[in-house]
N, C-alpha and C positions, 0 to 999 in steps of 0.2 A: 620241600627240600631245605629250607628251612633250620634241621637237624645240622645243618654244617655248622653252622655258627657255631657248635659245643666246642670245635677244633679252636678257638680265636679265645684270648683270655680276654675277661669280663673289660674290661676299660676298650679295648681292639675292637671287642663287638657291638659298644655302645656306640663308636667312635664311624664303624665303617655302617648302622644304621644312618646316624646323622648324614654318612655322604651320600648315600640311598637317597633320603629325603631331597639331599642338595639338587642331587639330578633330577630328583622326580620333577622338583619345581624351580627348573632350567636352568641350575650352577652346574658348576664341576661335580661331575660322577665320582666315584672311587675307580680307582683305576688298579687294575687289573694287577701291575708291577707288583704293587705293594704288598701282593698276597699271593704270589704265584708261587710260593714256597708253602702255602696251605694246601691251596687247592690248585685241581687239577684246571683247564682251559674250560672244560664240557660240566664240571661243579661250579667252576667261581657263576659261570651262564642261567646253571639253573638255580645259583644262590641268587642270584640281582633281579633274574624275572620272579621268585618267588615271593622276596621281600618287597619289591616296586609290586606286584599283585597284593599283597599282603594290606599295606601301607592306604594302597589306593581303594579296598573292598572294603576296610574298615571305615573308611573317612567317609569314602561316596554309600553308604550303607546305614551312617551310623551306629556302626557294632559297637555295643558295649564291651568295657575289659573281659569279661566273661569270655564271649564270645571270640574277642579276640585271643583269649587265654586257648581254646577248643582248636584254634588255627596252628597254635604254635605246641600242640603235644609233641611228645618227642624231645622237647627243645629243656635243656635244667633249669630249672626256677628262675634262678641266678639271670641267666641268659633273657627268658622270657619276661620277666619282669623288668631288664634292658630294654627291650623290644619295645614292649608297653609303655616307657617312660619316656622314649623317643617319639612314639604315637603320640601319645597327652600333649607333650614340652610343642609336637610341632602341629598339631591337625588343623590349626586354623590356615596355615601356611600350605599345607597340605591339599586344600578345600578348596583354597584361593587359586592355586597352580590346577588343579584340577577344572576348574568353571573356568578359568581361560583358556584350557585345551579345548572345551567344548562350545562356547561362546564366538573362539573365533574365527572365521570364516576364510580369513588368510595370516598366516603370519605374516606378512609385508607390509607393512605402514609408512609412510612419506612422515618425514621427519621437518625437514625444509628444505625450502627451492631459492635455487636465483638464477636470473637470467640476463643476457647480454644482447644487446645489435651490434651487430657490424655488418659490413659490407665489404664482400668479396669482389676480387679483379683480379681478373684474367690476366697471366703475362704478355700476352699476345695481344688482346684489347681493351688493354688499360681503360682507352679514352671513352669506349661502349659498350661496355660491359660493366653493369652497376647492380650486382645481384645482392639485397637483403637476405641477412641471414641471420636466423635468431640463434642463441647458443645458451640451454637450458641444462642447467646442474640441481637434481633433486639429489636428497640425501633419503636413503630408505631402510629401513630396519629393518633386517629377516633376522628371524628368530634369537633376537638380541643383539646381534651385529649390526652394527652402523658401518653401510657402503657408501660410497658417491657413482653416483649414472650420470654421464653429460651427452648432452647429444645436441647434436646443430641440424635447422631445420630453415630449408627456403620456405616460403610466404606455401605453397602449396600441401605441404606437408605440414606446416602447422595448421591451418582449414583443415586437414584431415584430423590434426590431434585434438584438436578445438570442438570438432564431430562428436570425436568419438566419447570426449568426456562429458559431454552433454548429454548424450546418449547413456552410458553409465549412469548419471548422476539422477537421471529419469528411470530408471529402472531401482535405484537405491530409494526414492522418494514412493517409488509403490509397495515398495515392501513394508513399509514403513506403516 
């Protein structure tokens, strides 16, 4: 599908490959607004899965221009030869976004942590009621967002998380 792009003049279609690429490797997409006066909702869909396929079969393939020229019949010179200059200008970027989709096992990574004691009391038993409580703030990245998680844990609960990470970290060290 492909063949859309002839609708978008030469500099538009260089322009809206590059934000192709952008999303492919986790920026801003092209968005949909800026073209909804081309195309229809059910085209601009099969434009972005065809050139994000497009993009991605050349790069993870190694196709030569040739071959990527065979992909894009249909498509005017002018056009196709846009196409191709965006492939070239970006496939190392391309490559890289690509082997991190497949490489990674979670998007979620800990960024950094800190943590607090305090000590909780009860309004009722101030004078015997002396409960520890730890108060941990990770900061974690999913899928390029940077969140904060806080979470407060008595003396029992953290032995449970203290388990469980150990446990994990035994299971990372056999893979390995």
């Amino acid at each position: 599908m492909v063949v859309l792009l002839n609708r978008l003049p030469l500099t538009d279609c260089l322009q809206l490959c590059h934000r192709v690429v952008d999303g492919l490797c986790g920026r801003e997409p092209p968005r949909r607004c800026d073209y909804s006066a081309t195309w229809s909702l059910e085209e601009w869909l099969q434009l972005l899965r065809s050139l994000t396929a497009l993009f991605q079969l050349a790069v993870g393939s190694s196709s030569s221009d040739d071959e990527v020229q065979a992909g894009l019949a249909g498509l005017g010179s002018s056009h196709a030869e846009a196409v191709l200059s965006v492939l070239r200008a970006r496939r190392d970027e391309i490559h890289h976004a690509l082997l991190d989709k497949t490489n990674s096992i979670s998007s979620t990574t800990l960024q950094d942590f800190d943590w607090q004691l305090k000590l909780a009391l009860s309004s009722d038993k101030i004078s015997s009621l002396h409960t520890p409580l730890l108060r941990l703030s990770l900061d974690v990245r999913e899928d390029r967002a940077l969140r904060s998680v806080t979470m407060e844990m008595n003396r029992d609960e953290l032995n449970t998380l203290i388990s469980s990470l150990e446990a994990a970290n035994k299971v990372v060290l056999q893979l390995k």
